[in-house]
C-alpha positions in Angstrom: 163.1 90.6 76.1 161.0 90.5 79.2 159.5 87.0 79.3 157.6 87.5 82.0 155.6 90.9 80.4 155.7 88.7 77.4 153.5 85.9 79.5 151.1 88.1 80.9 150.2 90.0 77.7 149.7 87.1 75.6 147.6 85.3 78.9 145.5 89.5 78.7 145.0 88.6 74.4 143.5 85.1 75.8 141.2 86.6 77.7 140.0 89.7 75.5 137.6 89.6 73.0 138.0 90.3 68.5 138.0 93.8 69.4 140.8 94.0 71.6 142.5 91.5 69.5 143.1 94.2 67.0 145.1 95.9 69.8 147.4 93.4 70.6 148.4 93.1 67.2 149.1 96.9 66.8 151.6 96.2 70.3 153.1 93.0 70.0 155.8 94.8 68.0 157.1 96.5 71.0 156.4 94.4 73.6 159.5 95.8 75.4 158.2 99.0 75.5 154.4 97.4 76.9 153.9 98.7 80.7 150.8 97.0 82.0 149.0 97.8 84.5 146.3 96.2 86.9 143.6 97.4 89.3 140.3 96.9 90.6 137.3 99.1 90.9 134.1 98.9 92.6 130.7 98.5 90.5 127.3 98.9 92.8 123.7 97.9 92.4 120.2 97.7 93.2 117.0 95.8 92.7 114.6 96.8 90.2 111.2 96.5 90.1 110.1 95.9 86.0 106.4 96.5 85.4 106.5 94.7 82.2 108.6 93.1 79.5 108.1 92.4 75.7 106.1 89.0 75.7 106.5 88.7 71.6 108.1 85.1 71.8 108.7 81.9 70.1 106.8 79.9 72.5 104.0 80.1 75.4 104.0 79.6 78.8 101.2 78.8 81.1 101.6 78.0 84.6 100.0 79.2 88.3 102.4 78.8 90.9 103.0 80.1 94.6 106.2 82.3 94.8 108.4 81.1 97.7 109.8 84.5 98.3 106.8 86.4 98.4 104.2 83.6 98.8 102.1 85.2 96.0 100.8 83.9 93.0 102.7 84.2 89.9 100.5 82.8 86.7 101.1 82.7 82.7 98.3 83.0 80.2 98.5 83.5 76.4 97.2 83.9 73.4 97.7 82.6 70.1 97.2 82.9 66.7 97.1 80.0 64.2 98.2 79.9 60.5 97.3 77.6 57.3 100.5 75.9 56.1 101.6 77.1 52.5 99.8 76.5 49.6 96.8 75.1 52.2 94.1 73.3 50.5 91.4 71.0 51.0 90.1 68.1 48.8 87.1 69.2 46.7 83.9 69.9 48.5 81.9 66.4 46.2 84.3 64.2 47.8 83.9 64.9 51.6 82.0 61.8 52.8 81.5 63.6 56.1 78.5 65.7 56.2 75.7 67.9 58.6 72.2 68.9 58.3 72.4 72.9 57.5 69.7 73.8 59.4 69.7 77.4 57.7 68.6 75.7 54.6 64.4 74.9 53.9 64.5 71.9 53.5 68.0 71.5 55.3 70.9 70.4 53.5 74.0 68.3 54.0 77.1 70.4 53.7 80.9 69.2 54.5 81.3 69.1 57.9 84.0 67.9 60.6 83.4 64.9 62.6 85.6 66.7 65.5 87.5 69.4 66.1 90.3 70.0 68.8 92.8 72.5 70.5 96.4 70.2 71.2 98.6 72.1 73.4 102.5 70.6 73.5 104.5 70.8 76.5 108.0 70.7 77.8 108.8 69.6 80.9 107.2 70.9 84.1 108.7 73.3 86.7 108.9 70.6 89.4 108.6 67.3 88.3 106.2 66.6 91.5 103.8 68.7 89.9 103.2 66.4 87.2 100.1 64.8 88.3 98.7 68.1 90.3 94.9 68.8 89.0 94.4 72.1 87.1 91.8 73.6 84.9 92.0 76.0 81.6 89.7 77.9 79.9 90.1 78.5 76.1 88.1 81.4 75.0 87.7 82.8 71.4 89.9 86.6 70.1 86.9 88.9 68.9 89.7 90.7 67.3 92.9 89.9 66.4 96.4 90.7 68.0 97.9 93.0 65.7 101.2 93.3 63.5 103.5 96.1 64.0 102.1 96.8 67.8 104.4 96.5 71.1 102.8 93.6 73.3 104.1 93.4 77.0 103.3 91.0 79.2 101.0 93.4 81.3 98.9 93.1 78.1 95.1 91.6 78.6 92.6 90.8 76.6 90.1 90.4 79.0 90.2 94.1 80.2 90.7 95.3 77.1 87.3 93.6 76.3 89.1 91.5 73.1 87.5 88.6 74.0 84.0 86.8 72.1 81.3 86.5 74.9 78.2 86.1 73.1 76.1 82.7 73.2 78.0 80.4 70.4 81.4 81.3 70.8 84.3 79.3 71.6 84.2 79.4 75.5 85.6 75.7 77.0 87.2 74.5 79.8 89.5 71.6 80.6 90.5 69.7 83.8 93.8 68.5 82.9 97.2 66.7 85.0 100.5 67.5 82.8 100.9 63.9 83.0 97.6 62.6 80.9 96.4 59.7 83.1 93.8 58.9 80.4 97.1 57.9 77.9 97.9 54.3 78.9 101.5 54.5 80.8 103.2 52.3 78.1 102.2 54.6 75.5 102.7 57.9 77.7 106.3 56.3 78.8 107.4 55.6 75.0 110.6 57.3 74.0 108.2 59.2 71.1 105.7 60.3 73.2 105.3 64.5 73.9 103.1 65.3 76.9 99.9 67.5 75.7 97.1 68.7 76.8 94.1 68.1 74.4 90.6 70.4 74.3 87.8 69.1 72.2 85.7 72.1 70.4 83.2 69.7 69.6 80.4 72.2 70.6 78.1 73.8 68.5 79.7 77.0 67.2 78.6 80.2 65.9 79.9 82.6 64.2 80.1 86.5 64.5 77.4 86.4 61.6 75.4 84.2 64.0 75.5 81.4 61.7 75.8 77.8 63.6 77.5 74.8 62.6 78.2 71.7 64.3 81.3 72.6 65.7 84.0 74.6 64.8 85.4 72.3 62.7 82.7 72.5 60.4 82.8 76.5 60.8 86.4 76.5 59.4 85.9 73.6 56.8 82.5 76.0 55.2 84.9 79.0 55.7 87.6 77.4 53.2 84.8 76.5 51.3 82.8 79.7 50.6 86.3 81.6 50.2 89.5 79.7 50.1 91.0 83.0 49.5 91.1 83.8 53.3 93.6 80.7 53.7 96.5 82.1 51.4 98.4 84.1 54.5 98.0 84.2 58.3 96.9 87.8 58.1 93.6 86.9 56.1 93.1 84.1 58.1 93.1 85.6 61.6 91.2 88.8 60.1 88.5 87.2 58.2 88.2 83.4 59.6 90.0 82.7 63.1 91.4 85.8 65.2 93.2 83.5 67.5 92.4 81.9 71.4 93.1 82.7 74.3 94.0 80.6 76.8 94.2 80.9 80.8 94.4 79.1 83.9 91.5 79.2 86.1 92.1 76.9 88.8 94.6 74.9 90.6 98.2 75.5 92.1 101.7 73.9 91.0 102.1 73.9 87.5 103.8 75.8 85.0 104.9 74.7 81.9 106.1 76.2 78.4 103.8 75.1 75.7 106.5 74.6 72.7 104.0 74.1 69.5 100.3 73.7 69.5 97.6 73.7 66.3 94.5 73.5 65.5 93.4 69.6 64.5 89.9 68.9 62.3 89.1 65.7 61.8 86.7 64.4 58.5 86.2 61.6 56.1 86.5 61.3 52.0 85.0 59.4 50.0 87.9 57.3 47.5 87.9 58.7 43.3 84.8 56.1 43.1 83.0 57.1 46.0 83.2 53.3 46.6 84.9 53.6 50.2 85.8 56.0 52.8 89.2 57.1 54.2 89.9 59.1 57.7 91.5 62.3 57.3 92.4 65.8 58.7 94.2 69.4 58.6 96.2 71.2 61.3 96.7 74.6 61.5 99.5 75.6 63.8 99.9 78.4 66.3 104.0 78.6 66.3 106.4 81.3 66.3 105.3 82.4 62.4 102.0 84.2 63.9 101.7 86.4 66.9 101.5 85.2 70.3 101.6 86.9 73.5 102.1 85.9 77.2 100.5 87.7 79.8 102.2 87.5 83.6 99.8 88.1 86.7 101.6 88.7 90.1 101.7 90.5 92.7 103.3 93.8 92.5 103.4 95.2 95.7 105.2 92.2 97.1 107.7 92.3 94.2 108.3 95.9 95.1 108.9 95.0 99.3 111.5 92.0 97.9 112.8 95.2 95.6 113.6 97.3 98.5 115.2 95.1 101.7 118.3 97.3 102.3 120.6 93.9 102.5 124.1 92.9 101.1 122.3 91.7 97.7 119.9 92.0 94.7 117.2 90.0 93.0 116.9 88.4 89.7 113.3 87.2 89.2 111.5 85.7 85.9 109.0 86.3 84.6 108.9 89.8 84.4 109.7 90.4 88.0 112.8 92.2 89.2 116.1 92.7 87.3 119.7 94.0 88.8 121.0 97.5 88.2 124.8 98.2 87.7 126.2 101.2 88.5 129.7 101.2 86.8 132.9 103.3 88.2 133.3 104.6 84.5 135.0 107.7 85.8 137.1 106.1 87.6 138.2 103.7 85.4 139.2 106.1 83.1 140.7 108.7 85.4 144.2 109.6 85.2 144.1 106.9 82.1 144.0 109.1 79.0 147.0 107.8 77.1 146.2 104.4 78.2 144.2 101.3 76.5 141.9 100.2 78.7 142.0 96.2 77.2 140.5 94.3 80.0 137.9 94.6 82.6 136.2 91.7 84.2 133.0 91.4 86.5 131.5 88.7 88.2 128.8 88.1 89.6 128.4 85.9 92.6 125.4 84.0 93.2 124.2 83.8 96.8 122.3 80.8 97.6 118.6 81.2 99.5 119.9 78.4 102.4 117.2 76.2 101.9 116.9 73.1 99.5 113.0 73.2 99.0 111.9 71.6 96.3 109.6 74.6 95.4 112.1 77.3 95.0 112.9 78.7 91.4 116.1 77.4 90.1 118.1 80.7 89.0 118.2 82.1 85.4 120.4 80.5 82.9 121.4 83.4 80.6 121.8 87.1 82.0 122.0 90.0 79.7 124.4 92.9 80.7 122.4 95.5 78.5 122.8 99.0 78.5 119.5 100.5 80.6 118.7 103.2 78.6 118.9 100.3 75.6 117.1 97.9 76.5 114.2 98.1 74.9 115.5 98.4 71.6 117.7 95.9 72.3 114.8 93.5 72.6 112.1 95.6 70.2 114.9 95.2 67.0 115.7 91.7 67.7 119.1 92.0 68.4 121.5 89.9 69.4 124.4 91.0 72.0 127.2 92.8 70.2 130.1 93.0 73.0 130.2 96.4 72.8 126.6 97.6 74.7 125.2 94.2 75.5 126.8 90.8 76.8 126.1 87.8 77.5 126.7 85.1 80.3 125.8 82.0 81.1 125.3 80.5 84.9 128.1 78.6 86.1 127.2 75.4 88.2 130.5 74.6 89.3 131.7 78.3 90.5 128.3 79.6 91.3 129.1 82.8 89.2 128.0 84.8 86.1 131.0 86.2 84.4 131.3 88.8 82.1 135.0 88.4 81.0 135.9 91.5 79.4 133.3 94.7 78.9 136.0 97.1 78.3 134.8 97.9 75.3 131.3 98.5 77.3 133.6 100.8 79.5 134.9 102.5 76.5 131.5 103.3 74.8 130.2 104.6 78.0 132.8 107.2 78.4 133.3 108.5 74.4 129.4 109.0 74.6 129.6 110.8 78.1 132.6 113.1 76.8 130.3 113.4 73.2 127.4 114.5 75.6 129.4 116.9 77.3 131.0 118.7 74.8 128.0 119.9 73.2 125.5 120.3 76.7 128.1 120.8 80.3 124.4 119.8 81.6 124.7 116.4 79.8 125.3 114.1 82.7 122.6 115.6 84.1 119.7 115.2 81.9 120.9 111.5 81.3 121.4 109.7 84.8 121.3 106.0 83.7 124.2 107.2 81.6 126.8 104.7 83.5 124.4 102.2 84.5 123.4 98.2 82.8 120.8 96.0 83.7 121.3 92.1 84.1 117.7 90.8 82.4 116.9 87.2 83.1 116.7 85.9 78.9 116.4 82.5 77.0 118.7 82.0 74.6 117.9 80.5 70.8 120.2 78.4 68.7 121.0 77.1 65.6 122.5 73.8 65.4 124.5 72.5 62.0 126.6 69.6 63.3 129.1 70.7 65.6 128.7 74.3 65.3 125.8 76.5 67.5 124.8 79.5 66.4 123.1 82.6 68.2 120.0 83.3 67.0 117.9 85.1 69.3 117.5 86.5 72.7 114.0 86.9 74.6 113.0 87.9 77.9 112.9 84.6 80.3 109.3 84.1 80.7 110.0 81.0 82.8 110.0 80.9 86.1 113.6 81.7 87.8 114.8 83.7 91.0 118.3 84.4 92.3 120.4 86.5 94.9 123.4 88.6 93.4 126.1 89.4 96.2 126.3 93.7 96.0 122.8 95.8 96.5 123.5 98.9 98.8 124.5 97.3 101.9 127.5 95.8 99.8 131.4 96.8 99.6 130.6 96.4 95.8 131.4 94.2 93.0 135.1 94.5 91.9 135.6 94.5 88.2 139.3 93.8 87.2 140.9 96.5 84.8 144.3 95.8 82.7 145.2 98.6 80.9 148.4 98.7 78.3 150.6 102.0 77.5 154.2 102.4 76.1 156.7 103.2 77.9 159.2 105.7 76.6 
């Protein structure tokens, strides 16, 4: 028996994936009779300019930041939608100690009202941890219609053009000069190993509604909602239809911060009176805006800058987050396979080399974590269904620190589809190549990855567009010699 052939294809099984498994196990048989063979092709690529990605998320970013590369402004907004927990009540309206003159009423009458009302806005850590006492100012302004189910929401999305916004005298229209590290929290509090930085907007305001009733604040608006029709609570859907369509919130001044904004709710504050009425307790409702109601991001930046970066003719290409620039592949799929009929094509490795910017500002966008290989022509219903890569059309890798490189260890079975569905196409239209250009090229897309963690085991749950900010060089682009992918095929020899 050849040792050495044996060596090499059980170091090829090592490195293939489940799929190619299945080969081995079909060959190891007749190992004697295995001929490998390796080779190296040349992949090429480009810098894309994306208008817009999905922005359907599990969390919100905002930020307003100056792009080092093209010294433009790149700034998040979003908007939210907020949702009653299950089986939402409130205490009966007799024992709500808290109360305000209805002026509506002759003569007026105390109703249940809030003593305060808020907006609480949780954040992760900032983009550069300098920025954490930088001054910035929000606005939150009230949805006069709800983001709705079962529509596509991209991040060139806006509410404000699309005039979605309340902007009558009464509505929910407040602004708040905030740092990301609270200086108003006392620092042995704000330094505690429990403590989540947040930024906190009071809608203590008078508020009135689209029926051009006014309440106290909005507090009281949602506590006489649930009141007068504590149906509207049972689901999200009533409630953002019929009591709260949701807030948006955007950046309106300032430079330097960016931040994603992991879980935030609605907090109303009131008193009770004890089963006696002898005595009176504190006590509130939250009602969240998380991942379980819609929420959009929105990106501002500057195109035609993004497109000049898009199109330097240099020995590289750009990956650039959020919804900035991605890499096209080009992939040698004919000549991988030519001359390779009776061959099994059971390993082909890429990588991709990161090329450092040559400066060590503090200010420069540290580069994506997670790249998805995707198919072009697939990658919106890639991200539209949810789906999670398959190793067969989409892949995914992970930045390496220590070697500088994204690797993609095997796509031969990438290779594989590529060329059935070409030969498919072909054999039914000879001007199928044609109509379908992308046919042989991917996209590397900038995404956050989601896990689930049960004790020692991880599991991949979901894949969203990176709306963080990131930006990174790729050694290739036209100027390159291109990007070598390493091919192993297996065949028997007679």
């Amino acid at each position: 028996m050849n040792h050495i052939k044996l060596l090499a294809f059980s170091a090829l099984l090592a490195a293939c994936d489940s799929d190619t498994l299945n080969v081995g196990q079909s060959l190891t048989e007749n190992v004697d009779k295995l001929a490998l063979q390796d080779t190296v092709y040349y992949a090429h690529s480009q810098t894309v300019l994306v208008d817009s990605v999905l922005s359907l998320t599990n969390t919100c970013w905002l930020g307003r930041v100056m792009d080092p590369q093209t010294q433009s402004v790149v700034q998040t907004d979003f908007t939210t939608q907020f949702h009653p927990i299950e089986l939402f009540y409130l205490p009966p309206a007799d024992s709500i100690a808290s109360t305000w003159a209805d002026p509506d009423t002759t003569p007026p009458t105390a109703i249940e009202a809030a003593d305060s009302c808020d907006l609480v806005l949780y954040l992760n850590a900032p983009l550069n941890p300098a920025d954490s006492l930088v001054a910035m100012k929000l606005r939150v302004k009230e949805l006069a219609t709800p983001v709705e189910e079962g529509r596509r929401y991209y991040t060139n999305y806006d509410p404000v053009a699309l005039g979605m916004l309340r902007n009558d005298e009464g509505a929910i229209d407040v602004e708040k000069m905030f740092t990301y590290k609270d200086q108003t929290v006392e620092a042995a509090h704000r330094d505690s190993s429990g403590y989540q930085d947040i930024i906190h907007v009071t809608l203590n305001q008078p508020y009135t509604d689209r029926n051009g009733r006014t309440y106290s604040n909005y507090g009281t608006y949602l506590m006489q909602q649930y009141y007068s029709k504590p149906d509207n609570f049972r689901n999200s859907w009533r409630f953002s239809h019929y009591v709260c369509p949701g807030l948006f919130v955007e950046l309106t001044d300032g430079l330097g911060f960016q931040a994603q904004v992991t879980n935030m709710g609605l907090r109303v504050f009131f008193r009770r009176y004890n089963e006696g009425k002898t005595s009176q307790r504190a006590s509130s409702f939250v009602l969240a805006g998380t991942h379980e109601v819609l929420q959009t991001t929105r990106v501002t930046n500057d195109r035609e800058r993004l497109r000049q970066l898009a199109e330097q003719e240099r020995g590289w290409t750009y990956l650039k987050s959020p919804a900035g620039l991605m890499t096209e592949v080009t992939l040698p799929v004919e000549e991988i396979k030519a001359g390779h009929d009776n061959d099994s094509l059971v390993a082909a490795r890429i990588d991709f080399q990161r090329m450092n910017f040559g400066t060590s500002l503090d200010r420069q966008f540290g580069a994506p974590n997670s790249l998805l290989m995707v198919l072009e022509d697939e990658m919106d219903r890639f991200f539209l269904n949810n789906l999670l890569p398959d190793n067969q059309t989409s892949y995914l890798a992970t930045f390496s620190s220590q070697t500088n490189v994204y690797t993609y260890p095997n796509i031969s079975n990438l290779v594989t589809q590529i060329w059935n569905r070409r030969q498919e196409g072909l054999r039914d239209d000879p001007q199928w190549v044609e109509k379908h250009p992308k046919w042989n090229k991917v996209l590397l897309v900038p995404v956050n990855t989601i896990y689930n963690t049960s004790g020692s085991t991880s599991t991949l749950v979901a894949v969203e567009h990176a709306m963080g900010l990131s930006c990174t060089r790729l050694a290739g682009g036209p100027e390159g010699s291109g990007i070598g992918i390493s091919v192993v095929y297996a065949k028997f020899s007679n």
